[in-house]
C-alpha positions in Angstrom: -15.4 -6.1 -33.1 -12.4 -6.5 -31.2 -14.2 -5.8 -27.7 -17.0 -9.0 -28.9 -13.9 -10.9 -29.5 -12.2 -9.9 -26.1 -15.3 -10.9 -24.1 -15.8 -14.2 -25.6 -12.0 -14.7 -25.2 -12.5 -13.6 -21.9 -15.3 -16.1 -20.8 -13.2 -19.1 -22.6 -10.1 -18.4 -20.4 -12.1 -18.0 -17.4 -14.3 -21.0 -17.8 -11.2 -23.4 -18.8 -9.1 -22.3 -16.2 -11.5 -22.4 -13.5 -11.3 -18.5 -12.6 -14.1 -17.4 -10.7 -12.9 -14.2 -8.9 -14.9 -11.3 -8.5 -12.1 -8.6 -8.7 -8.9 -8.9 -11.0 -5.8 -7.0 -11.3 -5.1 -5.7 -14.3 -0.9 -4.5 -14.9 -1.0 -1.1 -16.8 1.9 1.2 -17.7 0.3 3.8 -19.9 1.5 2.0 -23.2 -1.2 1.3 -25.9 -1.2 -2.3 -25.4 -2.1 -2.5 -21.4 -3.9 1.1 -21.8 -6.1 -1.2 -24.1 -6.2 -3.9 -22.2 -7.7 -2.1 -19.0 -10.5 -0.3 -20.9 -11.4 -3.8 -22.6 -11.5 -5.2 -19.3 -13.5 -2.5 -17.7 -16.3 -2.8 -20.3 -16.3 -6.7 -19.8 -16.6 -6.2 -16.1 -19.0 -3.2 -15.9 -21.8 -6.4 -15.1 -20.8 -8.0 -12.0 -16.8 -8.0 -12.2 -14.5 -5.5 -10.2 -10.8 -4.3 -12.0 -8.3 -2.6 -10.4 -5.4 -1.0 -12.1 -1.7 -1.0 -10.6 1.4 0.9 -12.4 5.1 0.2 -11.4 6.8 3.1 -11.4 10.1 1.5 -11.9 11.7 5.0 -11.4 14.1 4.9 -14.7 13.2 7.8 -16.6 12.1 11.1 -15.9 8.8 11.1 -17.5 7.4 7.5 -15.5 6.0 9.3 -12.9 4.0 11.9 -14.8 3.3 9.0 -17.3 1.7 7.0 -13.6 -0.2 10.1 -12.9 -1.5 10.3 -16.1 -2.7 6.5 -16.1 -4.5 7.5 -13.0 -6.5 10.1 -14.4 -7.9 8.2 -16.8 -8.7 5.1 -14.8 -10.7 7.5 -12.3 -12.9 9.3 -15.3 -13.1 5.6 -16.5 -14.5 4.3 -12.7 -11.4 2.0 -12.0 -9.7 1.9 -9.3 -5.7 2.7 -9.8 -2.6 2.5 -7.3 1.0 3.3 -8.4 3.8 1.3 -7.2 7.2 2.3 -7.1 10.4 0.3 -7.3 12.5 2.2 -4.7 16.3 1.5 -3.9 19.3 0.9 -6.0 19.5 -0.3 -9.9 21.6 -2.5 -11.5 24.1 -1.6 -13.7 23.7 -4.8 -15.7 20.4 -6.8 -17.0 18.4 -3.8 -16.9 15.5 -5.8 -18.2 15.4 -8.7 -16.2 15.6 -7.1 -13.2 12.9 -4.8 -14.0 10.3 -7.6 -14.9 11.5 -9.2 -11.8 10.9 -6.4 -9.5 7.2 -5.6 -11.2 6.4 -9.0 -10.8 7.3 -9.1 -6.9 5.6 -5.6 -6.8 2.3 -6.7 -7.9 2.6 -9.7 -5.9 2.7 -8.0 -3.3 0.0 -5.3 -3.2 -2.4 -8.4 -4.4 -1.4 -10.5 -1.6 -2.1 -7.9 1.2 -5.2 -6.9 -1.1 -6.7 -10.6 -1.4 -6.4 -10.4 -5.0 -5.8 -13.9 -6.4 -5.8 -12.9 -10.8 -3.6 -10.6 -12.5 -4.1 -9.2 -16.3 -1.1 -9.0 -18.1 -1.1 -7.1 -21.8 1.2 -9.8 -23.7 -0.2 -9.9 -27.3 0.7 -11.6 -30.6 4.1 -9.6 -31.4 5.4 -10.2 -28.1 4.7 -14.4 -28.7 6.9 -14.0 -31.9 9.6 -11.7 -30.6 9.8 -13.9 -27.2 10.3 -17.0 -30.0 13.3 -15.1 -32.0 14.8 -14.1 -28.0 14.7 -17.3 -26.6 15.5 -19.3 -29.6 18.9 -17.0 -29.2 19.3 -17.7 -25.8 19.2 -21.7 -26.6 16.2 -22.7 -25.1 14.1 -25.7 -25.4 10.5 -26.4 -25.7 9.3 -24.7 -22.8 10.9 -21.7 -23.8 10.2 -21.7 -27.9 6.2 -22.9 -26.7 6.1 -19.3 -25.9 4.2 -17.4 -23.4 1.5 -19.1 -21.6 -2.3 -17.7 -21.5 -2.8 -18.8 -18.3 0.6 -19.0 -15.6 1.0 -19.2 -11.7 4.0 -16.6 -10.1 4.7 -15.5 -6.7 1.4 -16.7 -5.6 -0.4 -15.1 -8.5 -2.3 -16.4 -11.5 -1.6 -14.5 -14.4 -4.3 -14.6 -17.3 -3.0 -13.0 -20.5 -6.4 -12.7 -22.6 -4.4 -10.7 -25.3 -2.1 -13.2 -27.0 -4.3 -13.7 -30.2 -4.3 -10.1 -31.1 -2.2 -7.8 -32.9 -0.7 -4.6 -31.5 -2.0 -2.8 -34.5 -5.8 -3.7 -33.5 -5.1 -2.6 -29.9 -4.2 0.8 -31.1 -6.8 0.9 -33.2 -9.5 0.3 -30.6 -7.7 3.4 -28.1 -7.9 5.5 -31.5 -11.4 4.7 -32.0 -12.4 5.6 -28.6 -10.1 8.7 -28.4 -8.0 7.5 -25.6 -3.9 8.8 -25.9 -1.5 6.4 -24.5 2.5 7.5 -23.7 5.0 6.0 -26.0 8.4 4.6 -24.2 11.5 5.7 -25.3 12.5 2.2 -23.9 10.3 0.7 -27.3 13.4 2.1 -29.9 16.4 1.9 -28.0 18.9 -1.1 -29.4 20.6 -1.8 -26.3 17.4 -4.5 -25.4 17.6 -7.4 -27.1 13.8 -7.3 -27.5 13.7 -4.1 -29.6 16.7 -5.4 -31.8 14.2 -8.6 -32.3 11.2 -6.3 -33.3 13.0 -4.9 -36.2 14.3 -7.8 -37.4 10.6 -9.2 -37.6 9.5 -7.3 -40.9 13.0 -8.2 -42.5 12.3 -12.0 -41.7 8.8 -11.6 -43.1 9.8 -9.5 -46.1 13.2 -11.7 -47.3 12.0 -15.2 -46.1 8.4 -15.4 -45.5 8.8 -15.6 -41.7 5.7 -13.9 -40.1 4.7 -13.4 -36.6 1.7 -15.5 -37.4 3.8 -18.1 -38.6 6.3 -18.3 -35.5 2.9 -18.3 -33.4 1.3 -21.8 -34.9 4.9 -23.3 -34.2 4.4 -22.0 -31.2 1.5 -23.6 -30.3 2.6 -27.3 -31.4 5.3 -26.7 -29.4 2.9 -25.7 -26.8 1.4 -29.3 -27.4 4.9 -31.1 -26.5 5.3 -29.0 -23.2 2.2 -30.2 -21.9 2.6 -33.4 -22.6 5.8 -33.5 -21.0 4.4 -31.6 -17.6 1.3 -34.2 -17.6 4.0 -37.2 -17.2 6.1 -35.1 -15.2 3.1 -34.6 -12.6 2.7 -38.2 -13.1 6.1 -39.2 -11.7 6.1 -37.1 -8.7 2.7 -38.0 -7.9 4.0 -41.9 -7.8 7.5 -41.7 -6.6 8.0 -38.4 -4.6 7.2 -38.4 -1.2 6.4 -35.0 0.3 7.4 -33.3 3.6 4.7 -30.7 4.7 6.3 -28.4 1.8 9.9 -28.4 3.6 11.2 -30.9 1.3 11.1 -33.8 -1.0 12.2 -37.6 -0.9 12.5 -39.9 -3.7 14.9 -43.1 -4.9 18.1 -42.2 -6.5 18.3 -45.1 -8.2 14.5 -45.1 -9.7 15.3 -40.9 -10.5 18.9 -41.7 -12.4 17.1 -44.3 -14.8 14.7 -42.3 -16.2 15.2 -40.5 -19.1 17.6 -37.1 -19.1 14.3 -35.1 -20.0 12.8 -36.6 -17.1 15.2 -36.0 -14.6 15.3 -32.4 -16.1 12.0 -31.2 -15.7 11.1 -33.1 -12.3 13.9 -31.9 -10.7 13.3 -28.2 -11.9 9.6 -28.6 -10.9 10.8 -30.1 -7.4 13.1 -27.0 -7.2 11.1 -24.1 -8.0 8.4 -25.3 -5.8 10.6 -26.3 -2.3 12.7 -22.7 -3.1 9.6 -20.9 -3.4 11.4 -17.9 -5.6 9.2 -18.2 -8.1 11.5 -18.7 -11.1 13.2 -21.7 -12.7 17.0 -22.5 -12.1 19.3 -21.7 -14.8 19.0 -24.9 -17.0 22.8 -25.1 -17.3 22.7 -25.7 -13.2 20.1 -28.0 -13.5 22.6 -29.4 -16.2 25.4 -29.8 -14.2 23.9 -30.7 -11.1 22.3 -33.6 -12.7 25.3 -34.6 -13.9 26.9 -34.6 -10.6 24.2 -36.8 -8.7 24.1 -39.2 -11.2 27.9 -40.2 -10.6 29.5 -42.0 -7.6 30.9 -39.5 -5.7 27.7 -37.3 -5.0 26.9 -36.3 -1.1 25.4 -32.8 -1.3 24.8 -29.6 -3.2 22.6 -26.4 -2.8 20.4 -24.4 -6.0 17.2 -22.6 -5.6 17.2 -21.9 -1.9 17.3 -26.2 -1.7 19.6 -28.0 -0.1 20.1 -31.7 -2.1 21.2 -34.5 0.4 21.5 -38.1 -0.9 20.5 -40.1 2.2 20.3 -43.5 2.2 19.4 -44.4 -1.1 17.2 -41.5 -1.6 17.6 -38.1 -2.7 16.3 -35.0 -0.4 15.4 -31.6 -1.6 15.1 -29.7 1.5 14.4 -26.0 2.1 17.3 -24.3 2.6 17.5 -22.8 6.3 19.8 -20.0 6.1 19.4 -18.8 9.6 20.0 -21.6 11.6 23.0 -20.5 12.6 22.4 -17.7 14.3 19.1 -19.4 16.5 19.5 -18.3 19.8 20.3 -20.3 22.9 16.4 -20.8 23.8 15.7 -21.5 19.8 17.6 -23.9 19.9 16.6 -25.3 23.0 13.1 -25.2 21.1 14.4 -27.0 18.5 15.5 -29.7 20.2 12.0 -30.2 22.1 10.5 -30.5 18.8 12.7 -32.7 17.4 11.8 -35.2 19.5 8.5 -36.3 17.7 11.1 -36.9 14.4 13.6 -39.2 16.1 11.9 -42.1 14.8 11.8 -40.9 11.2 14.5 -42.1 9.0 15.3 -38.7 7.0 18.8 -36.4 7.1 18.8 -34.4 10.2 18.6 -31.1 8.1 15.4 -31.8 7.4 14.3 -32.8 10.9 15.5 -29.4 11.9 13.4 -27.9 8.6 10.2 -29.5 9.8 10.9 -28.4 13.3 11.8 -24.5 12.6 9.8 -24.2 9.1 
């Protein structure tokens, strides 16, 4: 039952977000959920399709890299293809988690970009929609966040399909028992120092004292979901009609027009802008988009920097420019470059940060 459901589920995703790849990516740890997930996958894809399963070894406990070798046994007497990939170098001593998903993320990214993979599978299911509600609705977010984790998602130059998100753990499990196949349980699952483990066990308290249940949190969820894209339709709308672009070194657009809109507006266009001239892939901190916003909109405003983005108000307008770290330490016939170069911008009316962006990009 559950691998008819997957497979229509499956065909839906691919079909309504335009996904037609021949070989995906599919993120597995050895963990019942993304264990599931890659022998769901490789049934759907026996056909015509090509999976390939990548493990991050993140190198935190003593048991991940037997736990990686173990993964790879079973994905060769299941015919996919597996490749581990280790997170090498120093760890933090603080936000453990964070960094963690961060550097699986870049991981990933990485092997699929010098791979030509474009898709990546991610294991997300219905109890992690809920307990990502309860963490962010902690954490003070707004409706992006509380919409909860998207089925479909772009990253680092990824596109990350998350076919999963209407099923329970409990039927995952159920499926590996079924078909005999062990999966490795992480110590990391019951420890209370992550804020996402202290979230699970409140779940069955919530459900049991108040009626709260994970299925519950997840229809919220999803008229929340409504509202978010909504507000990203009209927020593609205003940069579409009022931002001019610079070959993807920067942005232009009035200060004036941008300051009257409404604070939701400025909000979201400005993150959007952001994220995408930075190119790191995340969202700035919403209390810096906060506070920067704050900051433009008075009298006094000349310049700031977030995101790897330089903001220049020029003449009326304000520029978000790729921030050019190293041109200070061009050498004497880089610069000399440079200055050739610049010669086909002297005409155009924009700060001279970007000229030198467009020049050097």
């Amino acid at each position: 039952m559950l691998q008819t459901k997957f497979n229509k589920k499956m065909e839906e995703l691919l079909k309504l977000h335009q996904v037609n790849d021949d070989a995906f990516v599919v993120a597995v740890s050895g963990g019942a959920d993304s264990l599931a997930l890659a022998f769901l996958l490789n049934n759907w894809a026996k056909k015509n399709k090509k999976i390939i399963a990548l493990t991050v070894d993140h190198k935190l406990r003593v048991e991940s890299a037997d736990e990686a070798t173990m993964v790879g046994k079973m994905m060769k007497k299941a015919g996919v293809e597996h490749h581990v990939l280790t997170w090498e170098g120093k760890k933090p001593k603080s936000g453990m988690e964070e960094a963690a998903r961060e550097a699986r993320y870049k991981l990933i990214a990485k092997w699929c970009k010098e791979n030509g993979i474009k898709t990546v599978m991610i294991a997300h299911h219905k109890l992690d929609q809920a307990e990502t509600f309860l963490m962010r609705l902690q954490r003070g977010s707004g409706v992006d966040g509380l919409s909860g984790i998207s089925e479909f998602s772009s990253l680092l130059g990824m596109n990350i399909l998350r076919p999963l998100l209407d099923v329970c753990p409990d039927e995952l499990k159920a499926f590996l028992t079924q078909n005999k196949i062990k999966w490795a349980e992480d110590p990391h699952n019951v420890c209370d120092d992550y804020l996402r483990v202290r979230v699970r066990k409140i779940l069955p308290l919530l459900e049991d004292k108040i009626g709260l249940t994970a299925d519950r949190i997840v229809d919220t969820q999803k008229v929340l979901a409504r509202t978010k894209d909504y507000l990203s339709e009209q927020t593609a709308k205003f940069v579409k009609n009022h931002v001019k672009l610079w070959g993807g070194c920067g942005v232009s657009f009035s200060a004036a027009n941008f300051n009257s809109q409404h604070i939701e507006m400025r909000y979201r266009v400005f993150a959007k802008l952001v994220k995408e001239i930075g190119d790191n892939g995340y969202v700035s901190r919403a209390s810096s988009i906060d506070k920067l916003l704050e900051i433009i909109a008075g009298k006094a405003f000349k310049g700031a920097t977030l995101g790897g983005c330089e903001i220049i108000l020029f003449k009326g307008k304000i520029f978000i420019i790729k921030e050019l770290k190293s041109a200070a330490k061009l050498s004497k016939k880089e610069w000399e470059n440079f200055v050739a170069k610049n010669k086909k911008y002297d005409n155009v009316d924009v700060p001279y940060k970007l000229k030198m962006v467009l020049c050097l990009g």
